[in-house]
MARGULUM-392070 format. One line per 4 residues: their letters; for each residue z negated, x, y of N, C-alpha, C. Coordinates in steps of 0.02 Angstrom, whole numbers, plus 32768, in hexadecimal, padded with zeros to 4 digits. Layout:
a = Z/X/Y/Z/X/Y/Z/X/Y ~ ...
This chain:
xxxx = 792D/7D98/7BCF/7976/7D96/7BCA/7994/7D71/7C06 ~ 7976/7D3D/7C16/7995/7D18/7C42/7984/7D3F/7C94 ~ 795A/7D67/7C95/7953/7DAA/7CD1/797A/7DB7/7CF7 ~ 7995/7DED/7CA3/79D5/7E01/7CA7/7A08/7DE0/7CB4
xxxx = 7A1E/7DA9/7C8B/7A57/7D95/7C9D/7A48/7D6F/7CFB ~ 7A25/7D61/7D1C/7A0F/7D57/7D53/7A39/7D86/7D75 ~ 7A1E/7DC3/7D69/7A1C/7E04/7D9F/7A75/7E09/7D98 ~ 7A80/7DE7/7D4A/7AD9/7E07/7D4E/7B17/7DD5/7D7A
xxxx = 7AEE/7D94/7D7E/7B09/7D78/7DC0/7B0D/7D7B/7DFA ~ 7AD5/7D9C/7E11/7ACB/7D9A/7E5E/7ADE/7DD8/7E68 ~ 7AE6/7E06/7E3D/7B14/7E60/7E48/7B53/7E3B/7E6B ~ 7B63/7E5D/7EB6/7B9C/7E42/7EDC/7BB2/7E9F/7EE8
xxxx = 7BAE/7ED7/7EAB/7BC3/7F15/7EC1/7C0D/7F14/7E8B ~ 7C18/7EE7/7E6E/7C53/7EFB/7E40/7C90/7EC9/7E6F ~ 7C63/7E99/7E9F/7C92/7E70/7EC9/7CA8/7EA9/7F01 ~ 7C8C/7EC9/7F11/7CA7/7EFC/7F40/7CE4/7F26/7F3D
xxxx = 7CBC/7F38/7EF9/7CEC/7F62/7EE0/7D3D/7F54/7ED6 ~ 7D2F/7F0C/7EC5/7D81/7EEC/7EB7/7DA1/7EE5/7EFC ~ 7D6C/7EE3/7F33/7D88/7EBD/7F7E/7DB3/7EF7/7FA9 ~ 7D7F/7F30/7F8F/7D9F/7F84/7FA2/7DF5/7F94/7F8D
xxxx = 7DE8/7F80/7F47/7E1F/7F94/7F1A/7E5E/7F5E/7F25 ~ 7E53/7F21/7F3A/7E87/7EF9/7F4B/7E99/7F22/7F9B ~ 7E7B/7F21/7FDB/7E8E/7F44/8009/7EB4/7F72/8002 ~ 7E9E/7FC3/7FDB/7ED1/7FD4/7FC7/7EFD/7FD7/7FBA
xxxx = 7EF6/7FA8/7F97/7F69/7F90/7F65/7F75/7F68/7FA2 ~ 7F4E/7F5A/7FCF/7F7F/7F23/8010/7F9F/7F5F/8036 ~ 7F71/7F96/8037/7F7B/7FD2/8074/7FB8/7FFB/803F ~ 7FAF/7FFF/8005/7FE6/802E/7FEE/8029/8000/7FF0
xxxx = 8039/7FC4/7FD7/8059/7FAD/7FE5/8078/7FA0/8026 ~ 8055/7FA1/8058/806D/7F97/809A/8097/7FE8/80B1 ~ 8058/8028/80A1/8087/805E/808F/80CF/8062/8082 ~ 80D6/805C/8041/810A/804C/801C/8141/802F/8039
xxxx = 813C/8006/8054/8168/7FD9/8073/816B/7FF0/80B3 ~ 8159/8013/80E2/8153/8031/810F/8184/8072/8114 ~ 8169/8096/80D7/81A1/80D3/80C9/81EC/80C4/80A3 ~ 81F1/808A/8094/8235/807C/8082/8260/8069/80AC
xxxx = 823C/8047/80DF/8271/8025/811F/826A/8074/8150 ~ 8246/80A2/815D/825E/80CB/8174/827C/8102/8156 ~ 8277/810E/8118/82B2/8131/8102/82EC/811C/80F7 ~ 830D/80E6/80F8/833F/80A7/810B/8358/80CE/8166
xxxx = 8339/80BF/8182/8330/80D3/81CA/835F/8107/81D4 ~ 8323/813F/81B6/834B/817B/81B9/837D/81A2/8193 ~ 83A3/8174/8169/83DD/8182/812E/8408/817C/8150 ~ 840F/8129/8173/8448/8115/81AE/8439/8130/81F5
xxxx = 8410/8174/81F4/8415/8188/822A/8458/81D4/8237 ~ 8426/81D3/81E2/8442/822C/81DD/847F/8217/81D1 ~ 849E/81F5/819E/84E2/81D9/8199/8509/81DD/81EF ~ 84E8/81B8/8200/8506/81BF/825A/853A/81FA/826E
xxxx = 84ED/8220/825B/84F4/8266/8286/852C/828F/8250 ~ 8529/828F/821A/8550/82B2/81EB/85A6/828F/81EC ~ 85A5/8257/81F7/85E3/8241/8218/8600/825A/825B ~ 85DC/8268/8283/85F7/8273/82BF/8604/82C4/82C0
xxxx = 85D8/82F5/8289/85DD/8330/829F/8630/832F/8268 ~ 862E/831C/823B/8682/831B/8214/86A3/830D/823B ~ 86B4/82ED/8271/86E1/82D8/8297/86FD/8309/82B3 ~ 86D3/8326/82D9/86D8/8368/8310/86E6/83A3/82EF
């Protein structure tokens, strides 16, 4: 019994797994936040342009 429970400490594959899966949510999050400030960007862009063509 105590083998086992040995072998279930020194398993460093479920630590991986979590190290993968946090990266992720850093990278989707960074995503995320990435596509909001440029669709921001390009709202007050098109606005711009849709102002200036009403004018004329």
């Amino acid at each position: 019994m105590t083998k086992h429970f040995k072998r279930l400490l020194m398993d460093e594959s479920g630590a991986t797994a979590i190290e993968y899966g946090l990266i992720a949510a850093l990278i989707a999050t960074a995503l995320i936040a990435g596509a909001g400030t440029l669709g921001n960007a390009l709202n007050t862009q098109f606005n711009g342009i849709a102002g200036q063509l009403n004018v004329s």
